[in-house]
C-alpha positions as CSV (number, residue, x, y, z in Angstrom):
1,X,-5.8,3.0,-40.1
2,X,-4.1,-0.1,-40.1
3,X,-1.4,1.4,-37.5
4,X,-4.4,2.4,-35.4
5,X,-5.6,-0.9,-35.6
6,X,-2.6,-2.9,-34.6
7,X,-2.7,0.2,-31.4
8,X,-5.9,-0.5,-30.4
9,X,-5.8,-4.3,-30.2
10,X,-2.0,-4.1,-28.6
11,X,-4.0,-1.4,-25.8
12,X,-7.1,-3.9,-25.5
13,X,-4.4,-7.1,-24.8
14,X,-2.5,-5.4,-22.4
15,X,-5.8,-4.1,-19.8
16,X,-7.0,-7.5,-20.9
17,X,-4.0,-8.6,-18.9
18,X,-3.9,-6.6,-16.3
19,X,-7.7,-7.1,-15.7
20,X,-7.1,-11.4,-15.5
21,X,-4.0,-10.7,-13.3
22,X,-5.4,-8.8,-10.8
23,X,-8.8,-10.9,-10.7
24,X,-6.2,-13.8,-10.2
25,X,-5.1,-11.9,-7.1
26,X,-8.9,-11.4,-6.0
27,X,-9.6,-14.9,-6.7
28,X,-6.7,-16.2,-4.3
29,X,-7.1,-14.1,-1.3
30,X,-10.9,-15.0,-1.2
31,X,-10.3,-18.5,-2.0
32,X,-7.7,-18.5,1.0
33,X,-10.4,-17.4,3.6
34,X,-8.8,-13.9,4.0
35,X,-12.1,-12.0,3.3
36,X,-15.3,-12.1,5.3
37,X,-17.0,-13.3,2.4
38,X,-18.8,-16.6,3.4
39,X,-17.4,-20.2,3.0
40,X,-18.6,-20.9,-0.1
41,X,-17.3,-18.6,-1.4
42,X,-13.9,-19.8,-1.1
43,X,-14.3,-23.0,-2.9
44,X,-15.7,-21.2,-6.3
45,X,-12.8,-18.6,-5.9
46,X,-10.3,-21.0,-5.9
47,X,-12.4,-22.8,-9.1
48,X,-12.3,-19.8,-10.1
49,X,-8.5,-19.1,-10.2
50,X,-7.4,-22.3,-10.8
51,X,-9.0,-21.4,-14.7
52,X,-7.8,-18.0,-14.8
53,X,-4.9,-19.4,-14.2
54,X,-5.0,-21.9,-17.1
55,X,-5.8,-19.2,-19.4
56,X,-3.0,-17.0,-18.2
57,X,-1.0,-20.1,-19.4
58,X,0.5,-20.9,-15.4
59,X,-0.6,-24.7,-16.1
60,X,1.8,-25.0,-19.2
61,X,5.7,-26.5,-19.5
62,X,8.2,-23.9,-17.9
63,X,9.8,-24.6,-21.8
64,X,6.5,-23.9,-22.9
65,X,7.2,-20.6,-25.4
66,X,3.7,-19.3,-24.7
67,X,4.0,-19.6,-21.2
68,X,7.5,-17.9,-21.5
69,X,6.2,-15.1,-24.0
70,X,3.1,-14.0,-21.4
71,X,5.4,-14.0,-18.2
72,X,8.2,-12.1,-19.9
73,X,5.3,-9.2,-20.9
74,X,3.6,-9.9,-17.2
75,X,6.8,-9.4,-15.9
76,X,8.6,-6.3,-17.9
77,X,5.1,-4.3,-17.8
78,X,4.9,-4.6,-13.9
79,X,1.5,-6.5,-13.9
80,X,2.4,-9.5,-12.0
81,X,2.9,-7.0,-9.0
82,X,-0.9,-6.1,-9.3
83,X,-2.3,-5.8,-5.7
84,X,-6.0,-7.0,-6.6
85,X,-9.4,-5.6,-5.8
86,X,-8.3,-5.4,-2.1
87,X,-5.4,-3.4,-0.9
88,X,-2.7,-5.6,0.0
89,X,-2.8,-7.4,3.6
90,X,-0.8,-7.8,6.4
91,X,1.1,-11.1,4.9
92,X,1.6,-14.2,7.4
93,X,4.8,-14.2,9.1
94,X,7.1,-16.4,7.5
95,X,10.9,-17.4,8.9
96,X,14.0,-19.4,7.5
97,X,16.9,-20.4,9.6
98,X,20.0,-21.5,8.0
99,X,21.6,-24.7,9.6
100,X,25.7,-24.3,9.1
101,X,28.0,-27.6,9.3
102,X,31.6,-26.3,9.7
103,X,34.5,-28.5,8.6
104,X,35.4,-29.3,12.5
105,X,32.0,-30.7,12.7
106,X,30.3,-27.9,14.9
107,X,27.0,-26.3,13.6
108,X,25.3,-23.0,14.5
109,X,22.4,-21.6,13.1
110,X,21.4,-18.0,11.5
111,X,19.1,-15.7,10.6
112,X,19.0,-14.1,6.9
113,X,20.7,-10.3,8.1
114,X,19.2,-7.0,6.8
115,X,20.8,-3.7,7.4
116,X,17.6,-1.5,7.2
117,X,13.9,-1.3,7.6
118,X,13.3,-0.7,4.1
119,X,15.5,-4.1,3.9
120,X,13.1,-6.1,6.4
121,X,10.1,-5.1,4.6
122,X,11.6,-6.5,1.4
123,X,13.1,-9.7,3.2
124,X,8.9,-9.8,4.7
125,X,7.2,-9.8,1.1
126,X,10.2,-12.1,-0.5
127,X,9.4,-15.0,2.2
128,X,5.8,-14.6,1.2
129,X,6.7,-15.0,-2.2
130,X,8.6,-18.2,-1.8
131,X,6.1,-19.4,1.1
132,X,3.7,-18.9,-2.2
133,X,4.8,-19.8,-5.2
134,X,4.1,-23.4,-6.6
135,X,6.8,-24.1,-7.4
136,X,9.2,-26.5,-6.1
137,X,12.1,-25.2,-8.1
138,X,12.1,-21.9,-8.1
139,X,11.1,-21.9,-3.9
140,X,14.6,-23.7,-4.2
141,X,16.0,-21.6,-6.4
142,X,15.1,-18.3,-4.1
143,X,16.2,-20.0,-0.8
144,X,19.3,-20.8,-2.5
145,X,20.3,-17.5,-3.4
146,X,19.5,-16.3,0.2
147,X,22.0,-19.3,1.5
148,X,24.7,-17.5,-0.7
149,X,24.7,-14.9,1.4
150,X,24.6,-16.8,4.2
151,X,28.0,-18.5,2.7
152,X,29.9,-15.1,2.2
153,X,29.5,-13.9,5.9
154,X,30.5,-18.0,6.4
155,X,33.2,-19.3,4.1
156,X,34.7,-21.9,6.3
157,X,31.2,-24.0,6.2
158,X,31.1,-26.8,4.1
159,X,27.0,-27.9,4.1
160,X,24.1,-25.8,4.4
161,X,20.6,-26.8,5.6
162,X,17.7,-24.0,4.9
163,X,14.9,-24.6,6.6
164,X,11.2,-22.8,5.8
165,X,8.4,-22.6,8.0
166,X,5.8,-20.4,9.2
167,X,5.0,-18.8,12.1
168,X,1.8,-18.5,14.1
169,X,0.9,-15.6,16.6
170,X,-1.7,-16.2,19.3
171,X,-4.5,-14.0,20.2
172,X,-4.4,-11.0,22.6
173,X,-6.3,-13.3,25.4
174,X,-3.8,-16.5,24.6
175,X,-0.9,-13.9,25.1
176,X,-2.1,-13.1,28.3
177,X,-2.5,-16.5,29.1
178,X,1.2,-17.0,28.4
179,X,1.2,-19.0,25.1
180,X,3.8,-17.3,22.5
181,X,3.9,-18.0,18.8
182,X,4.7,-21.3,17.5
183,X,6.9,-22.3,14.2
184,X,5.4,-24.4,11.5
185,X,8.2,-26.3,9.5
186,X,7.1,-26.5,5.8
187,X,10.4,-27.3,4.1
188,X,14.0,-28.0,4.0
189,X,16.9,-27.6,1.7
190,X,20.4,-28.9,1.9
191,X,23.3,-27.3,0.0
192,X,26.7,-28.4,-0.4
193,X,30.3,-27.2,-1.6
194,X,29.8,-30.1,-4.2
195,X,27.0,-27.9,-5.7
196,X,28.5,-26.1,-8.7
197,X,25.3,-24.0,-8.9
198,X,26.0,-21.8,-5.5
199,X,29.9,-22.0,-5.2
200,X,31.0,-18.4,-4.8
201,X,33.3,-16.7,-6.7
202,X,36.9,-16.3,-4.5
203,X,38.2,-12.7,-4.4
C-alpha cells in the first residue's frame, strides 16, 4: 500500500506539472494578444502567468536548488515543450546577422547557414526561443553558441558582433502598395578572441 501510495502521489505531481505548464503556455499567448479573446483579457492572462509562474518556481535564484530540481524534471520528462490549449502558431519572424571584424580591418556580415529544411525549421523555433526567453544570460548564452559556428566557417576573424532583431511583414494591400518588411533591432552582442568561453578548439 505504501508503494501504491508513494505511485499515486508521484502520478498526481507529474499531470499536476504538466497541467501548470501548459496553462503557462495558454496564459502567454492570450496575454500576448495572439487570440481573439478581447483586451481584457490579456491583462488578467498575463496576471495570470506571471503567478503560475512563481509557483512553477521561474521567479527564484538560477542557484536556487528548487528552482533547479523542477526545471531538471520539466526538462528530462519533455513538459517544458508543452504546446498549450491552442495548437502552436505561426511564430514571428525573427533574424540575427553576425557582424565579422577580420584582423586587416575589413568586415562582412552573415547569415546563420542551415543545410536542410528540417534545419531551417529548427533554426525558426530556436530564434523564437531566444527572442523569448527572459533571460539576459542564457539569450547570450544561445547567440553565443550560434557565433561559434559562425567562427569555424571564419577563423581568421578576430571580433564578433551578433545582432538580434525582428522582423515585420506588411499586409497583402501594403505589399501591393510597395512597402516590404522592416527589421526591428532588439539586441546586440560582441565576442572576442579574448573570450575564453567561445575559443574553439584548433584541429
Amino acid at each position: 500500500m505504501r508503494h501504491k501510495s508513494v505511485y499515486l502521489a508521484w502520478f498526481g505531481l507529474h499531470f499536476l506539472l504538466i497541467s501548470a505548464w501548459s496553462c503557462r503556455e495558454t496564459l502567454w499567448l492570450v496575454g500576448q494578444g495572439l487570440t481573439i479573446f478581447p483586451p481584457f483579457v490579456d491583462s488578467f492572462s498575463q496576471t495570470a502567468e506571471t503567478a503560475l509562474e512563481a509557483a512553477l518556481g521561474q521567479h527564484l535564484a538560477s542557484s536556487n536548488p528548487i528552482r533547479q530540481a523542477l526545471l531538471t524534471y520539466l526538462y528530462v520528462a519533455g513538459i517544458e515543450k508543452s504546446y498549450g490549449y491552442f495548437a502552436p502558431n505561426v511564430p514571428s519572424s525573427y533574424k540575427v546577422v553576425f557582424e565579422l571584424h577580420h584582423a586587416d580591418g575589413s568586415v562582412e556580415y552573415r547569415l546563420p547557414r542551415v543545410h536542410s529544411a528540417a534545419g531551417g525549421l529548427r533554426l525558426a523555433g530556436l530564434l523564437e526561443e531566444i527572442a523569448r526567453t527572459r533571460s539576459d544570460a542564457l539569450r547570450e548564452y544561445i547567440v553565443k553558441m550560434l557565433a561559434r559556428s559562425i567562427w569555424r566557417e571564419h577563423p581568421d576573424v578576430t571580433s564578433v558582433r551578433a545582432v538580434f532583431g525582428s522582423i515585420s511583414f506588411p499586409s497583402v494591400t501594403e505589399f501591393k502598395r510597395g512597402k516590404r518588411e522592416s527589421y526591428e533591432f532588439l539586441y546586440a552582442y560582441d565576442f572576442s578572441r579574448n573570450d575564453k568561453s567561445i575559443e574553439l578548439e584548433t584541429p
